[in-house]
N, C-alpha and C positions, 0 to 999 in steps of 0.2 A: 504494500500500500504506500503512496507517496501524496503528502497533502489530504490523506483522508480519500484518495480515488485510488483504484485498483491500477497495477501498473501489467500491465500487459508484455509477457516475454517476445522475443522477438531472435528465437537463439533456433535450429535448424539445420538436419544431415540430411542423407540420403533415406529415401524413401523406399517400404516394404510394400511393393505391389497387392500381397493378397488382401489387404485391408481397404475400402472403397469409401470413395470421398464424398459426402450428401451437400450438396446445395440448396440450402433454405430459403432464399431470395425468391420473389414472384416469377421471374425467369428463369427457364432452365436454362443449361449451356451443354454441346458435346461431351461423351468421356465421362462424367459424374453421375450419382442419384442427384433424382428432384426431388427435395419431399419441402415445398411451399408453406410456409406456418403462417400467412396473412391471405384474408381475400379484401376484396376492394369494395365501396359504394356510392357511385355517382351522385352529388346533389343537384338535381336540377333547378336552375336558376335562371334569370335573366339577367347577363354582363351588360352594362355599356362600358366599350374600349376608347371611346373618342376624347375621355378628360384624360389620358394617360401616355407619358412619353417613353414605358415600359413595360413590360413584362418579367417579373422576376420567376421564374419554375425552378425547383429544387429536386424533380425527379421525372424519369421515363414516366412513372402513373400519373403523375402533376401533367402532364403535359395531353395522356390520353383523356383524361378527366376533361382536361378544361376543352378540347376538341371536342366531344360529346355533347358539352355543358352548351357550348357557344356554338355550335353548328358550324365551325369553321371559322367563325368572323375574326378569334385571335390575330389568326394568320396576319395581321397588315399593320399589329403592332410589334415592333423589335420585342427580340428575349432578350434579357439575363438566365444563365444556366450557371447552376452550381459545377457541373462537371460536363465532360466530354457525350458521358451514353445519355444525359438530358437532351446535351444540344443536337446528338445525330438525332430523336426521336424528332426534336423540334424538325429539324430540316428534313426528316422524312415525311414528315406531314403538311409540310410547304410554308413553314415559320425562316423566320429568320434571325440568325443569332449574331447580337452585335458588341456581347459579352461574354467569356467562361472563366469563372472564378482560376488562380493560378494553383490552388488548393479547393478538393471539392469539401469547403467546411462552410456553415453556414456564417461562422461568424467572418470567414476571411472573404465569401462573397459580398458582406454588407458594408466591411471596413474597405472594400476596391470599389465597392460602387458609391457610395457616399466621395471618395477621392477624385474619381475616375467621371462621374456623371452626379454632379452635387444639386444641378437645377432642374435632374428631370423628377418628374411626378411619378411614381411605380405604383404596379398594382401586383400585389404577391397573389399569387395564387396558390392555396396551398392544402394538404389532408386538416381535417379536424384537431390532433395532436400532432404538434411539431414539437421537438426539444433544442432547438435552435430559437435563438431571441433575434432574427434578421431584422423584422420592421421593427422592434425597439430601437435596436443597435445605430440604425438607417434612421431613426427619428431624434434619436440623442444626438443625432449627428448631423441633424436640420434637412436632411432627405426628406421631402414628403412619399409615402407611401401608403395605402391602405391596401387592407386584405380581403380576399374571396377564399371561403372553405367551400373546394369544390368536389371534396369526397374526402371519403372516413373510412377507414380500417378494420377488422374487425379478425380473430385469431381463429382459425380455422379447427377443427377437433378431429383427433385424430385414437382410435384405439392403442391400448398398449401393445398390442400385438403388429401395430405398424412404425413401432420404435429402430431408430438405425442399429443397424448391425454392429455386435462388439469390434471395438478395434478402427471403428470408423473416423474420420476427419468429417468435422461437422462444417462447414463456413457459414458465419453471422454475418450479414449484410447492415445490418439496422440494430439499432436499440429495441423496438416495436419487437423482431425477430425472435430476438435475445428472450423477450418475456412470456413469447407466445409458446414457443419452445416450453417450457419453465411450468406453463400451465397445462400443458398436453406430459411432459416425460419426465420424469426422474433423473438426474445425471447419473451417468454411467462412468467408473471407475478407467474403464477401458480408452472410451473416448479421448479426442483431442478436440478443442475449438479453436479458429480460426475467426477471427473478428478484424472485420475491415470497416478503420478506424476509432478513433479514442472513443468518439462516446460507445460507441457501438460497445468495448473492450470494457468501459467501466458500467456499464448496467449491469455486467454478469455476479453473480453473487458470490460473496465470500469466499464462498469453498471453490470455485471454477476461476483458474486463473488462464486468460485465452493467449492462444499467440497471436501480434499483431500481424496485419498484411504489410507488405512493403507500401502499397500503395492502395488509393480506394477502387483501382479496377477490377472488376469478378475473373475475368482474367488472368490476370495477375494473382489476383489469392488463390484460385486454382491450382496456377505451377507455383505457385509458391506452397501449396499445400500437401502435394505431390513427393513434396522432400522433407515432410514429416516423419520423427521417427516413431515408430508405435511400440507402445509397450505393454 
């Protein structure tokens, strides 16, 4: 523990093949289990984008969300994205991104946007629970922004009998992950976890100390998980 927050190892050899890596994030990828611990719930609403010189999205679902929400109209206001897999979403769905955070953290997006774009007006768009303080951060900071909750999360349930295999690499995308997890399974002795990024690392409880990802890409924690050693 350091400052009262779990510190998350970040130490790693070579990897024993027969043991199988789970990815718990809403997207699958090649090569891994998918076993998804969150499902999604669009709120329907009515945006007007015409008072706004931004769009701040903070995830792939933020993004399919608010396309849903808004029938498309998004599109013809610039993004801010926290990361890379936000902004390709944006640009696959015909957005434009005229920002990406150089850290995908929410606080180091509001502290580059407040610097970087101090006079424009944002509208966050964002799930019900966020753990990131961006439009405070962005208002302390005389950014005007207001928010849209244009969906909400909710932990999907799963039997004990669809619990990861011993010996498994688990990878934690999210904080939200972390807890859904938590309330479906029992930690397992066997297990390793894999948490990509800090807060993600420090929601996990006491007894579960995870390894950090090198970076926030699923990708990335992937082959970086690959070269866990299991014990």
């Amino acid at each position: 523990m350091v400052n009262g927050k779990k510190k998350a190892s970040s130490a790693f050899t070579i990897p024993d093949s027969r043991f199988p890596i789970y990815l718990l994030s809403p997207t699958s990828r090649p090569g891994v289990r998918h076993l998804p611990m969150i499902r999604f719930e669009t709120i329907p609403q009515a945006i007007d984008f015409s008072g706004y010189d931004g769009l701040i999205l903070t995830s792939k679902q933020g993004v399919v969300a608010l396309d849903e929400v808004s029938g498309g109209a998004w599109r013809e206001t610039p993004v801010a994205a926290i990361g890379k897999m936000t902004a390709r979403e944006v640009e696959k769905r015909g957005g434009r991104v005229i920002y990406i955070a150089t850290k995908a953290y929410g606080d180091v997006l509001a502290r580059e946007l407040a610097e970087h774009f101090p006079q424009y007006r944002w509208l966050y768009s964002r799930p019900k629970v966020v753990v990131s303080k961006i439009a405070k951060d962005l208002r302390d900071a005389g950014v005007e922004v207001d928010e849209k909750i244009v969906y909400e999360t909710s932990c999907k349930r799963y039997d004990e009998g669809e619990k990861p295999a011993e010996g498994a690499v688990l990878i934690f995308t999210a904080p939200s992950i972390v807890r859904c997890f938590f309330e479906n399974f029992s930690w397992h002795e066997s297990w390793k976890a894999v948490a990509i990024g800090h807060k993600t690392a420090q929601a996990f409880p006491d007894a579960v100390t995870p390894e950090l990802s090198p970076s926030t890409s699923i990708d990335e924690a992937i082959d970086f998980s690959k070269h866990l050693v299991h014990h």
